[in-house]
C-alpha positions as a Markdown table, in Angstrom:
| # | Residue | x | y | z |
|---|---|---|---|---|
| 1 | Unk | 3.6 | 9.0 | 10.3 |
| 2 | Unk | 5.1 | 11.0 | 13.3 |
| 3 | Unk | 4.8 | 13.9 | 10.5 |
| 4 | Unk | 1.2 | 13.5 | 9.9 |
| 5 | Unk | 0.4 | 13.0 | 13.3 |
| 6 | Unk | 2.0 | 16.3 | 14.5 |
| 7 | Unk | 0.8 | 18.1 | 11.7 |
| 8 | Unk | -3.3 | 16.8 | 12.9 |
| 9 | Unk | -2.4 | 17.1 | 16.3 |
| 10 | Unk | -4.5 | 19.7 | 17.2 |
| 11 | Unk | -7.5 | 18.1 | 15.6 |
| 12 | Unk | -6.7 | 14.4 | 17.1 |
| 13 | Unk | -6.8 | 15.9 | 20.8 |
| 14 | Unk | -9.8 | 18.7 | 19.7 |
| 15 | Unk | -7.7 | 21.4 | 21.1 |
| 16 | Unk | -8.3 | 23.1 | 17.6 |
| 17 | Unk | -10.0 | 26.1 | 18.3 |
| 18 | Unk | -12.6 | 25.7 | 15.0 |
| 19 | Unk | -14.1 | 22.7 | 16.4 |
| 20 | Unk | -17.2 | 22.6 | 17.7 |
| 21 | Unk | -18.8 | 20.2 | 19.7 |
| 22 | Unk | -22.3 | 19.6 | 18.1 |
| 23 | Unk | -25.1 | 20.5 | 20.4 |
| 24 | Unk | -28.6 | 21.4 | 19.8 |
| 25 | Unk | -27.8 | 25.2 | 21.1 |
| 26 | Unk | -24.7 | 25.1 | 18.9 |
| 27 | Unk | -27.2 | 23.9 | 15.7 |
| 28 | Unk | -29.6 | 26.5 | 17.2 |
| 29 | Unk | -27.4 | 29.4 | 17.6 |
| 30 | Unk | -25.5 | 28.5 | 13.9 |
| 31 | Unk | -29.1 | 28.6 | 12.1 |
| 32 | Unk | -30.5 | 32.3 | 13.4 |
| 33 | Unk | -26.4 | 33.6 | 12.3 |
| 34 | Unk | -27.3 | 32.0 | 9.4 |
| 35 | Unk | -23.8 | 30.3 | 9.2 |
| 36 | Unk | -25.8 | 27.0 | 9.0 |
| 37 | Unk | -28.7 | 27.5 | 6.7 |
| 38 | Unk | -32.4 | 26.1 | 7.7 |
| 39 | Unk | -34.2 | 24.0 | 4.7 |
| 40 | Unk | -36.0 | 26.6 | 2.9 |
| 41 | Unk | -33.0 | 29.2 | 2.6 |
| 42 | Unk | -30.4 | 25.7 | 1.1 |
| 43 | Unk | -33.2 | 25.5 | -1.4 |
| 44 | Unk | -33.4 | 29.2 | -1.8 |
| 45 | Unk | -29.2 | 29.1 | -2.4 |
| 46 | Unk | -28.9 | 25.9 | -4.2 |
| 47 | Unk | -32.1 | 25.5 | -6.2 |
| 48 | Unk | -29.7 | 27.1 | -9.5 |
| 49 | Unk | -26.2 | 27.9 | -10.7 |
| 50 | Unk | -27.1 | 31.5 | -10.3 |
| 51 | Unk | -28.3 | 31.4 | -6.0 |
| 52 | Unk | -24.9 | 29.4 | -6.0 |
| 53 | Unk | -22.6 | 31.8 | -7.3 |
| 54 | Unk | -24.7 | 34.9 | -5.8 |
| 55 | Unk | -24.4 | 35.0 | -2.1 |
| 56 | Unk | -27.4 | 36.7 | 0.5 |
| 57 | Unk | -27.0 | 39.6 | 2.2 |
| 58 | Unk | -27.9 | 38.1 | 5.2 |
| 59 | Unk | -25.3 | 35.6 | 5.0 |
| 60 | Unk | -22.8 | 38.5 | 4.3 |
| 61 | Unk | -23.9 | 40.0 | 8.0 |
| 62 | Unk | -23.4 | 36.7 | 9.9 |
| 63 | Unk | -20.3 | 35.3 | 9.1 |
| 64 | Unk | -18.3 | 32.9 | 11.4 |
| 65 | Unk | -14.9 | 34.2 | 12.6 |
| 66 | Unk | -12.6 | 31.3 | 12.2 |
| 67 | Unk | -9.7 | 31.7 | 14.4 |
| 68 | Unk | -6.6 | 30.6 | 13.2 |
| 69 | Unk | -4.2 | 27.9 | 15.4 |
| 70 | Unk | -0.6 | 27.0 | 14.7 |
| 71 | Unk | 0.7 | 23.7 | 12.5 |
| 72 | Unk | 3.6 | 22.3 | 11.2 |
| 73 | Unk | 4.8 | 22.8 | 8.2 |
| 74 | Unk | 2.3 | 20.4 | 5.7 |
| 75 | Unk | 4.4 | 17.2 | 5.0 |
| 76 | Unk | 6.2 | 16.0 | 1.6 |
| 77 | Unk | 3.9 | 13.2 | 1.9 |
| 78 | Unk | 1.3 | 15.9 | -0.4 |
| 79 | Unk | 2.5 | 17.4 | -2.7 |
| 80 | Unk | 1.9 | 21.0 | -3.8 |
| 81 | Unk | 0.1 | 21.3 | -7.6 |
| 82 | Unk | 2.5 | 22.9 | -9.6 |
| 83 | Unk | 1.5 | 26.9 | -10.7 |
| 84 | Unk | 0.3 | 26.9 | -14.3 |
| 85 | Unk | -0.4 | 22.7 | -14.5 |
| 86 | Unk | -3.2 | 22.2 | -16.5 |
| 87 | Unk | -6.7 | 21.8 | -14.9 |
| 88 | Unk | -8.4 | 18.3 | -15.9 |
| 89 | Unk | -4.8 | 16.3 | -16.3 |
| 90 | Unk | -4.8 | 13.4 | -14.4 |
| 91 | Unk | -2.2 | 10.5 | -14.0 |
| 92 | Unk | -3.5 | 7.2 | -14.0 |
| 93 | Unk | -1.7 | 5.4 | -11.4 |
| 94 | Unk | -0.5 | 1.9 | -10.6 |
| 95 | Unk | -2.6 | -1.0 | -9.6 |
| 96 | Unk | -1.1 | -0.5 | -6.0 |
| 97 | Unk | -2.5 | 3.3 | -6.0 |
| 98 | Unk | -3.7 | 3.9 | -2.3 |
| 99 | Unk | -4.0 | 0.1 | -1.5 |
| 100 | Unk | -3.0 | -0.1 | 2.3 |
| 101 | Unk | 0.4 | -2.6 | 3.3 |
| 102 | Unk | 0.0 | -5.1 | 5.1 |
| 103 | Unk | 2.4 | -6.6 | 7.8 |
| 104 | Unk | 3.1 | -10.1 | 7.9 |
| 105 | Unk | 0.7 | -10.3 | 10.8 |
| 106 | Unk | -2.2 | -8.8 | 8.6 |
| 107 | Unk | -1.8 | -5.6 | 10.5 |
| 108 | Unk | -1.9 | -2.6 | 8.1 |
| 109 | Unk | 1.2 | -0.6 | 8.2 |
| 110 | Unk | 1.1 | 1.6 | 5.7 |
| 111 | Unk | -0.5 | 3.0 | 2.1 |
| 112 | Unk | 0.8 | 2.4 | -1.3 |
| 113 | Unk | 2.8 | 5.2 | -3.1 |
| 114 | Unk | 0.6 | 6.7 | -6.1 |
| 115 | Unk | 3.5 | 6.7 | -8.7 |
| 116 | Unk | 3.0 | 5.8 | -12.3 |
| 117 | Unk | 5.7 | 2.8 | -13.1 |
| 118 | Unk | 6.2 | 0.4 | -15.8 |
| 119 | Unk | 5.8 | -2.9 | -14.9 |
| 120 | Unk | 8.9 | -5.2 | -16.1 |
| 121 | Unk | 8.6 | -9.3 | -15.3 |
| 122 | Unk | 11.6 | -10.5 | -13.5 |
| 123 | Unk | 10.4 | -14.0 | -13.4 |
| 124 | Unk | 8.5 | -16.4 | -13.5 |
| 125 | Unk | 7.3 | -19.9 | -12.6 |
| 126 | Unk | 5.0 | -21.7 | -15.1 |
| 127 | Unk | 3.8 | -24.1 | -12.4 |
| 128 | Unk | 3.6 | -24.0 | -8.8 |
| 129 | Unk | 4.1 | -27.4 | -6.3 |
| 130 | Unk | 1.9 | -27.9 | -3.8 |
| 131 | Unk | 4.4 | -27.0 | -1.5 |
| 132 | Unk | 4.6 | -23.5 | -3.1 |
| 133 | Unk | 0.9 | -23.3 | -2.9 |
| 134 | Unk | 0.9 | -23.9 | 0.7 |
| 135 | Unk | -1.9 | -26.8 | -0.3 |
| 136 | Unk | -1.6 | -29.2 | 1.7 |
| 137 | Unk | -3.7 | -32.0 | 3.5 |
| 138 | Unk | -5.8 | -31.4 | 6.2 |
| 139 | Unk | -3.5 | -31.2 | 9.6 |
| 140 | Unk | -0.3 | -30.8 | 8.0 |
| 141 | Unk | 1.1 | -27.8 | 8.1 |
| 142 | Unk | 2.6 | -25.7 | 4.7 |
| 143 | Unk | 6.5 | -24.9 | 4.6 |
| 144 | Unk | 5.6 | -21.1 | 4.7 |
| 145 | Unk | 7.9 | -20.1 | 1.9 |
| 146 | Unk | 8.2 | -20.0 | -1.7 |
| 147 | Unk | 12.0 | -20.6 | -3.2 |
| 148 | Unk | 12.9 | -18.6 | -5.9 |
| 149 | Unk | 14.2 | -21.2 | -8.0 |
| 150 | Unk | 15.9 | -21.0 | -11.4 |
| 151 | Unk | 12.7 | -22.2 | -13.3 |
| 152 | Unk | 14.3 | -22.0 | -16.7 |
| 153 | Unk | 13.6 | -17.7 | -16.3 |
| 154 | Unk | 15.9 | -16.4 | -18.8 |
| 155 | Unk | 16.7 | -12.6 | -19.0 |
| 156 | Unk | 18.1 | -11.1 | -22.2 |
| 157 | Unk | 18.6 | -14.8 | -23.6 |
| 158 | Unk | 20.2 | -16.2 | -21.1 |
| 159 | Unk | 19.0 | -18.6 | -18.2 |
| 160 | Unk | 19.6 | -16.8 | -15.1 |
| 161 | Unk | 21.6 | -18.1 | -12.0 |
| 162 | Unk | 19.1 | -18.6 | -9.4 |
| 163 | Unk | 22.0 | -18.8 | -6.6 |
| 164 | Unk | 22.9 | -14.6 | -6.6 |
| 165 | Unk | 20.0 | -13.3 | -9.4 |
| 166 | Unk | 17.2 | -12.8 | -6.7 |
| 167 | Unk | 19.8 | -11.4 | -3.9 |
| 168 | Unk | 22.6 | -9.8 | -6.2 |
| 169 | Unk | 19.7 | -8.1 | -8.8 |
| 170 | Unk | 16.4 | -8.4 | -8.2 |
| 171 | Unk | 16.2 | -7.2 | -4.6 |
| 172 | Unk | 19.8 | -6.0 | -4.0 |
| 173 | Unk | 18.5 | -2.2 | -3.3 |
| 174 | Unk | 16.4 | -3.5 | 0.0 |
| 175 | Unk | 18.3 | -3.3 | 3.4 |
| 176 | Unk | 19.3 | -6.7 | 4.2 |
| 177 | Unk | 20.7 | -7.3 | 7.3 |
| 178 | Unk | 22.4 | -11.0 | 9.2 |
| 179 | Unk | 19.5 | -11.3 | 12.5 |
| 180 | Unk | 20.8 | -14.8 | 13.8 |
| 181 | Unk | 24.3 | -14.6 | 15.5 |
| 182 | Unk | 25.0 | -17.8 | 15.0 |
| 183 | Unk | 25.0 | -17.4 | 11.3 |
| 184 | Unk | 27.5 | -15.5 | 9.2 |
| 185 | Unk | 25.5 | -16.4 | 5.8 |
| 186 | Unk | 21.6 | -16.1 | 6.8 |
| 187 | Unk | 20.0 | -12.8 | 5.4 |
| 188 | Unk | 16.9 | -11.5 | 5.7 |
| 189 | Unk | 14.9 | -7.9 | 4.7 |
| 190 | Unk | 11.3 | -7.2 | 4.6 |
| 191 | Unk | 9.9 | -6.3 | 0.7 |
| 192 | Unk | 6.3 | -4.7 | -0.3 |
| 193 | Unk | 5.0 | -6.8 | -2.9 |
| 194 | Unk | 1.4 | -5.7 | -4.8 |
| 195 | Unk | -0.6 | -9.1 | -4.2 |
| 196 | Unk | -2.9 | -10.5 | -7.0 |
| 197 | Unk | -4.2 | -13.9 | -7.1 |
| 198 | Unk | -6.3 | -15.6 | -9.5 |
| 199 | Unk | -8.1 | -11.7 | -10.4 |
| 200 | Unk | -8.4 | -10.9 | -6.9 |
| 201 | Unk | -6.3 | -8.3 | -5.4 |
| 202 | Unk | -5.4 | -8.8 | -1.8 |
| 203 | Unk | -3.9 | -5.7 | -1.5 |
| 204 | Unk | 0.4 | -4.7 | -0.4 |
| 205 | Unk | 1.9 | -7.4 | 2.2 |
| 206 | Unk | 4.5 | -6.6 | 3.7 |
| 207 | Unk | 6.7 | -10.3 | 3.0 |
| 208 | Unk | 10.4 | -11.5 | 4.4 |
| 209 | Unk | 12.7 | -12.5 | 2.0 |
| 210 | Unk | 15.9 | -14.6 | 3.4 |
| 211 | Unk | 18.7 | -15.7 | 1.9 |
| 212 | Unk | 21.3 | -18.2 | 3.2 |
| 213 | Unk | 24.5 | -19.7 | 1.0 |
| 214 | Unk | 24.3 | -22.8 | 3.3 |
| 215 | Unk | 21.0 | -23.8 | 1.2 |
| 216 | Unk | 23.2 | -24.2 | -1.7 |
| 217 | Unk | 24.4 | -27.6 | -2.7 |
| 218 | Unk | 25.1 | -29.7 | -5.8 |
| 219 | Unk | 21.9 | -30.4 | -6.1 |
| 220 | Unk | 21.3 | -27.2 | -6.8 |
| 221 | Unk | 19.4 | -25.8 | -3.7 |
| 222 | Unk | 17.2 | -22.3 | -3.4 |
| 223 | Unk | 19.6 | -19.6 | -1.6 |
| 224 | Unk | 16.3 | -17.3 | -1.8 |
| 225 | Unk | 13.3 | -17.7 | -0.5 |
| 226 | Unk | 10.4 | -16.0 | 0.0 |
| 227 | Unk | 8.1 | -16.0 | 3.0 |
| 228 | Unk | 4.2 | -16.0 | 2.2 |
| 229 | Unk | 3.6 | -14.5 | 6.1 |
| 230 | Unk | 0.1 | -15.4 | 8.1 |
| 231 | Unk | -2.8 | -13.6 | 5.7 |
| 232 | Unk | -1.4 | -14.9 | 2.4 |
| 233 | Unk | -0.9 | -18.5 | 3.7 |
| 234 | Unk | -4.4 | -18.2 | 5.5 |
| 235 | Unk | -5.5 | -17.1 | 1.9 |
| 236 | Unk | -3.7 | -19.9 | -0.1 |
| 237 | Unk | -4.6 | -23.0 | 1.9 |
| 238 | Unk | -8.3 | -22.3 | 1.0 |
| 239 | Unk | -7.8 | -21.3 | -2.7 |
| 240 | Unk | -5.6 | -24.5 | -4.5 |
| 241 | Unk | -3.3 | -22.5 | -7.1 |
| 242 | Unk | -1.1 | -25.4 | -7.6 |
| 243 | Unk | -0.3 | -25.7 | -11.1 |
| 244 | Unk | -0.4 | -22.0 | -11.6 |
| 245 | Unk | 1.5 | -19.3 | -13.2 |
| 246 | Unk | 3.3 | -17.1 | -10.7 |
| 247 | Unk | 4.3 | -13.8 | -12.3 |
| 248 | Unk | 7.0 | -11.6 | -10.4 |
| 249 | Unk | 6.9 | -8.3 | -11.8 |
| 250 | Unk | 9.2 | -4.9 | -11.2 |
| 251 | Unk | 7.0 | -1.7 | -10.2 |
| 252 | Unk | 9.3 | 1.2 | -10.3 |
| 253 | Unk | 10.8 | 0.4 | -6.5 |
| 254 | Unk | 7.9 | -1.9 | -5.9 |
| 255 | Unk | 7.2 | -5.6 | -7.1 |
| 256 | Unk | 3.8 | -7.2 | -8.1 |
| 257 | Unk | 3.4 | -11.2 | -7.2 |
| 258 | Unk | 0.8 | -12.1 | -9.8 |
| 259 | Unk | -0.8 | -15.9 | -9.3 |
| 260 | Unk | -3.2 | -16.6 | -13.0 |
């Protein structure tokens, strides 16, 4: 963002020396240069291919000297087109293709990478509680969180152990870090998830995951949990997706939360 911000600086603080406030001299003054055609010479130019690709000779005398102004070096963010790629291919990119992230407080931090990825399901839960659906009765408030629990997910044939799958495998590559000093065990890291319930998409959040030891206990407890943050819990207590599917998916780096 800093990146970007530098790179536009110029344009963000109109020091560029190519703009132009718009004024009714400037409109003027652009027309009789001809840099800014009047209505009959754009139908003169653009009434056929040929006036298109045929330029006047009075646009040829009156031609706007453009000044040039120092930038940074264009960011990684875009990409140069390779020499010699092939005009016309196009990548069709994932679902989260340009879709802004949002923050847990519904702010938008961010934009989607446009990166083709597979999509591989991680797991599952056939049925959501109430309390995972945040649906609750009027004046009582929703735990906030959905536990990743075992849910009979089985990967390769064999039912997966809920206590270290979702912290030692599923989101093991995201930068945890221990944010209560009076905890040794409690976890916690922030995760982009591609949002999609019941057809709708609702975009990237931005949602906590935490995980804690202490939750486990012989009656099998959730270490992991999963923290629906103020827009998706907003969302959920007015659509009722208890006893729904939820589908967690891999996307290359990214996951997909899919509620059918």
């Amino acid at each position: 963002m800093t990146t970007l911000k530098t790179y536009y600086k110029a344009l963000f603080d109109f020091s560029d020396p190519n703009l132009f406030k718009i004024s009714q001299t400037v409109i003027d003054d652009f027309t009789a240069r001809k840099i800014v055609p009047d209505e009959i010479e754009r139908k003169k130019l653009y009434s056929n291919k040929k006036s298109l690709s045929t330029p006047s000779a009075t646009s040829n005398a009156n031609t706007l000297t453009i000044p040039k102004r120092n930038t940074s070096k264009i960011p990684a963010n875009f990409p140069i087109k390779p020499r010699g790629a092939a005009s016309g291919t196009v990548t069709t990119p994932p679902s989260s293709a340009g879709l802004p992230i949002i923050g847990q407080t519904g702010t938008v931090i961010a934009t989607a990478p446009v990166v083709p990825q597979p999509r591989v399901l991680v797991w599952q839960k056939p049925s959501l509680s109430q309390s995972d659906a945040q649906f609750v009765l009027a004046g009582t408030n929703g735990t906030g969180n959905l536990k990743l629990s075992q849910a009979r997910f089985k990967v390769n044939g064999i039912v997966i152990d809920h206590n270290t799958y979702f912290r030692n495998q599923v989101f093991q590559s995201l930068n945890w870090a221990r944010t209560k000093p009076t905890s040794a065990t409690y976890e916690e890291t922030i995760c982009n998830f591609i949002i999609t319930i019941l057809g709708t998409s609702y975009g990237v959040q931005a949602l906590k995951l935490s995980y804690d030891t202490v939750r486990i206990s012989n009656q099998a407890n959730t270490p992991s949990w999963l923290h629906w943050g103020n827009t998706l819990m907003s969302i959920l207590q007015q659509i009722n997706v208890t006893g729904r599917a939820l589908n967690l998916y891999k996307v290359g780096q990214n996951f997909h939360i899919e509620i059918v």
